[in-house]
N, C-alpha and C positions, 0 to 999 in steps of 0.2 A: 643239076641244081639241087642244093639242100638246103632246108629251112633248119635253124636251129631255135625250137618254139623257145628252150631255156631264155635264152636271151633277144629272142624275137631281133636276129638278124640273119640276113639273106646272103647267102654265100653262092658266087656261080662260081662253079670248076669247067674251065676249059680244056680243050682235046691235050695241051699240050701241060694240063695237073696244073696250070698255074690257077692259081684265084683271088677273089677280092672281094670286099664287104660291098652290098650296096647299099645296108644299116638305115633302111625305111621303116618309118612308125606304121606298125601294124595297120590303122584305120586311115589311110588317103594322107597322112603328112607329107608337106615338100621336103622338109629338112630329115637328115641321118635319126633313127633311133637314140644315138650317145648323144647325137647333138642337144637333140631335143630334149633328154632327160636333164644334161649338166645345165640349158639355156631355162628348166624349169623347176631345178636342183630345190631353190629355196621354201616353192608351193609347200613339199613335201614335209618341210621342218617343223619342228613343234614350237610352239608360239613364244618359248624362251631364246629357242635358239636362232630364230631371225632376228633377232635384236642384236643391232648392230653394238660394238663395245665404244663408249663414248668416250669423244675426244676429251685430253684432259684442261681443266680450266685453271688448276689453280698451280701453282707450283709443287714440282715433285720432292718431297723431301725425306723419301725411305732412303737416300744412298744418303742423307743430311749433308746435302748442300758439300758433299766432299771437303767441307773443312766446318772450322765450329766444331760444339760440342755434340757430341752423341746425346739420344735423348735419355737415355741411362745414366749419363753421366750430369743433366741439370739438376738441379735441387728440386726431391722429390718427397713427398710424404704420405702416410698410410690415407688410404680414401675418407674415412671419415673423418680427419684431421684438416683434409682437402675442403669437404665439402663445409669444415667448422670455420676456417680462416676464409673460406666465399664468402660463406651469411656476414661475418663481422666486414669484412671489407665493404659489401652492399650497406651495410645500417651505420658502419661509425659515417663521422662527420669529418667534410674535409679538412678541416684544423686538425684531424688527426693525420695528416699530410707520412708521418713519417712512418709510423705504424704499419700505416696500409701498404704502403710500399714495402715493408719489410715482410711484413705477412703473405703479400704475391710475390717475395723473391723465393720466400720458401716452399711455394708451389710453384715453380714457373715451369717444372718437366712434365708437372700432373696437366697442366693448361696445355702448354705447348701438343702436348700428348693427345688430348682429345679433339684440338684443332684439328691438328694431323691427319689422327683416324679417321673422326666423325664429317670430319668437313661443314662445320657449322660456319652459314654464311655473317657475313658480319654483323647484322641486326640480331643474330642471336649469340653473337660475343660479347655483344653488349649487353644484352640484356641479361648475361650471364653475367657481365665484367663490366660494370656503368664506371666504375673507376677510370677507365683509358679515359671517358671525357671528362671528367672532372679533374685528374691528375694526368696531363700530356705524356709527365715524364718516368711513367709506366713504359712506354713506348719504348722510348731510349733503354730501360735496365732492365728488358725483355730483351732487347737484341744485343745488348753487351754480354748478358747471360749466356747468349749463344753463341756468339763469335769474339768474345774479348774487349774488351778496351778501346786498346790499339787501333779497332778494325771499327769500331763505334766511335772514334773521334777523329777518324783518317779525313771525313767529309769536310766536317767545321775546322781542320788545320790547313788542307789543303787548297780546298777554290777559289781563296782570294787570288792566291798565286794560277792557279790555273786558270782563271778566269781571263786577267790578264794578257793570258798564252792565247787564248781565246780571241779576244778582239785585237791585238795583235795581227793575227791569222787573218781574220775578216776584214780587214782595214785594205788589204791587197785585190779582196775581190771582186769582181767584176756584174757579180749575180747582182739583179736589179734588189731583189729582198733583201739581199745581204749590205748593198749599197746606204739604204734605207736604214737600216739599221744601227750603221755602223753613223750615219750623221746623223740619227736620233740620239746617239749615242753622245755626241760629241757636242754637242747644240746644248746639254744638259751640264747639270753640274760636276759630274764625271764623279761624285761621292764615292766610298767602299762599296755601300749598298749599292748604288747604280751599277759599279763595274760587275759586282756578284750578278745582278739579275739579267745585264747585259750579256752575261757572259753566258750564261744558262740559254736565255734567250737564243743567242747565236750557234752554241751548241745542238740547237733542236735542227733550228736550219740548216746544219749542216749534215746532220744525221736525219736524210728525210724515209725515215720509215716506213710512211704512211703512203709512200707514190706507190705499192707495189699490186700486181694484181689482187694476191690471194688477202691482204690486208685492208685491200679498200683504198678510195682516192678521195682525198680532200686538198683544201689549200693551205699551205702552210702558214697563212691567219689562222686559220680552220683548226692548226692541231696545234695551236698554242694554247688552245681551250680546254685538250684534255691536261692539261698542266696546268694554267694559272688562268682564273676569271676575274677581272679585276672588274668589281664595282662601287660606284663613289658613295662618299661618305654619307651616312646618313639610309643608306640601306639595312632593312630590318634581314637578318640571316632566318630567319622562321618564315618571311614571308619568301626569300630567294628560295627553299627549298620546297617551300608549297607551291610556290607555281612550279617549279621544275616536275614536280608531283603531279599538278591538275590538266598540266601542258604533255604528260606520257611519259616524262623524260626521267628515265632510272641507268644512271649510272653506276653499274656496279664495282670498278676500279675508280681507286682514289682519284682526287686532284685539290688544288688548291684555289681558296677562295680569300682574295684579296678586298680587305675594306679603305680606300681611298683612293687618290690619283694614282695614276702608273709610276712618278719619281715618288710619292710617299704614303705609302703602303702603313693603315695604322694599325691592324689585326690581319693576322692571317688565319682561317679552318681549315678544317681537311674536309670535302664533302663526297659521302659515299651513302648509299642508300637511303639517300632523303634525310640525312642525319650531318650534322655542323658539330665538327671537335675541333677547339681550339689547340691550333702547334705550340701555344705557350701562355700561363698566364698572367708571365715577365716580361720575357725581351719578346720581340719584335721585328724578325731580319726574315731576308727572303734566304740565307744560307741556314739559319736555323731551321726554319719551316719546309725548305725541301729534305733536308736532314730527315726530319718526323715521316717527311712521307714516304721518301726511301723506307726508310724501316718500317712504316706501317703495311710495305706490300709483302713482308717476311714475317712479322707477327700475326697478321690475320692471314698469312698463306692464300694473296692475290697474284694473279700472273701480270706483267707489267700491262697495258694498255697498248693493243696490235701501233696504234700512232707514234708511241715514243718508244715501240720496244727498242731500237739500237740507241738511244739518248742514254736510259735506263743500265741498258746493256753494259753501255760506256762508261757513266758512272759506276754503276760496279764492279767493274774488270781494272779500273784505270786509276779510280777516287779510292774509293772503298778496298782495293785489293782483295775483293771476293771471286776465284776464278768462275767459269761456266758453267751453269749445273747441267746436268744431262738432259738432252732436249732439246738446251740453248744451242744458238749457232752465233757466233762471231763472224757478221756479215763484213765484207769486204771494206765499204767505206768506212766502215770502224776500225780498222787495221790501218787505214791510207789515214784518218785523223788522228790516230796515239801516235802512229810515228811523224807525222807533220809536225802537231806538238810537241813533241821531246825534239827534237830537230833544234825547233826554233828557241828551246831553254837552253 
């Protein structure tokens, strides 16, 4: 029998040379010496390096979204230039509507840039950039900047047609919510606007996201919420966001906040950390207003909402023709609904 103190394990050698560890903790443990040290590996670390590396929240955008523009390649200017054309954008006045926009199109890489890095949450975008609510359509020539025209106007040309595809699809099936819907549908005055929000609507339901273990279970009334709250008219948007505030409730991905009945919708916000920005302070549609908020999950660098991420997902792989970023995954039922729909066109 040899003790090996180096490594405080127990070696017996038998008559016939063969041997084998019996790797007991020096003082009375039941468990091997190795076991016990790997089973207590982390005691020994230093207080930085037990820190687990955290999971990410927002969107990854160092590989840039594998398409769109590099952020080298936005329009960029010397820092102090940056920080000159901020101050004026905070103090001019919105009648100076055009201005301001020109001046943030000339930093949009310096902005873009510090989002990225710094990871500033949206209360401090704003409070950097009070413009997005004052002028919506920041939003829009922030993401055209980054990924084109084309690909910023694919949403508002494409969903009335796809929407269509949509209830279409739903009208065959048999799911009791779907049922529901589809003669809520029909019961109404079948308007642009109705088929658009219909269509959206039906789209969630079809894409249930939100059934899965790791994301949580709700009811699919339940995750129409992280999408659109519709309340009637005559609700104050300062007092909607103080109770959401005094009631615990912080949401930090976007959604939309509808003022009137569910067939006519008179204003729409976007509500995200107890704060109301209006998606326009023109028109008025619910294809407008999801437009805004697509984009505003890319400009403020938010990761979609665990309840609609395949809705989301769908949209931008299908509407938008933005592929997958790394990370993403292109769940199943989102494959069986692009080809459904194109099928049926």
């Amino acid at each position: 029998m040899v003790t090996l103190e180096k490594y405080k394990i127990l070696v017996i050698v038998h008559r016939d040379q063969r041997s084998f560890e019996v790797n007991r903790v020096p003082k009375g443990g039941q468990s091997g010496y190795i076991q016990s040290r790997l089973k207590n590996i982390r005691r020994h670390l230093s207080t930085d390096d037990k820190q687990r590396p955290r999971c990410k929240t927002k969107i990854d955008q160092s590989t840039d979204k594998q398409i769109g523009l590099r952020m080298a390649d936005l329009p960029t200017v010397e820092e102090d230039e940056a920080k000159r054309l901020s101050t004026f954008c905070r103090s001019a006045p919105v009648e100076s509507k055009d201005a301001i926009l020109s001046a943030m199109k000339k930093s949009t890489g310096n902005r873009m840039s510090w989002i990225k890095q710094d990871g500033p949450s949206v209360t401090e975008i704003l409070k950097q950039y009070p413009q997005y609510i004052e002028i919506p359509e920041l939003i829009t020539q922030d993401f055209e900047q980054m990924f084109g025209t084309d690909i910023g106007h694919n949403f508002l040309l494409k969903w009335g047609q796809h929407a269509s595809k949509v209830l279409a699809y739903i009208s065959s099936s048999k799911n009791p919510t779907l049922v529901d819907l589809k003669d809520e549908y029909q019961a109404s005055s079948k308007s642009e606007e109705l088929s658009a929000l219909y269509g959206l609507l039906g789209l969630i339901h079809l894409l249930p996201s939100f059934n899965t273990r790791k994301k949580g279970k709700c009811s699919r009334e339940e995750v129409i919420q992280f999408f659109l709250d519709n309340q009637p008219i005559g609700t104050s948007v300062e007092d909607y966001t103080n109770k959401a505030s005094a009631e615990g409730i912080i949401r930090r991905q976007p959604y939309l906040l509808g003022i009137g009945n569910a067939h006519e919708i008179q204003q729409f916000f976007i509500i995200v950390d107890r704060r109301a920005i209006p998606t326009s302070r023109q028109s008025c549609n619910i294809v407008a207003a999801t437009d805004v908020l697509f984009k505003f999950y890319y400009i403020f660098n938010l990761d979609y909402p665990p309840q609609l991420e395949d809705f989301f997902i769908y949209l931008q792989t299908e509407i938008y023709n933005i592929p997958v970023h790394p990370g993403q995954k292109l769940a199943n039922r989102v494959k069986e609904i692009k080809v459904a729909l194109q099928m049926s066109g």
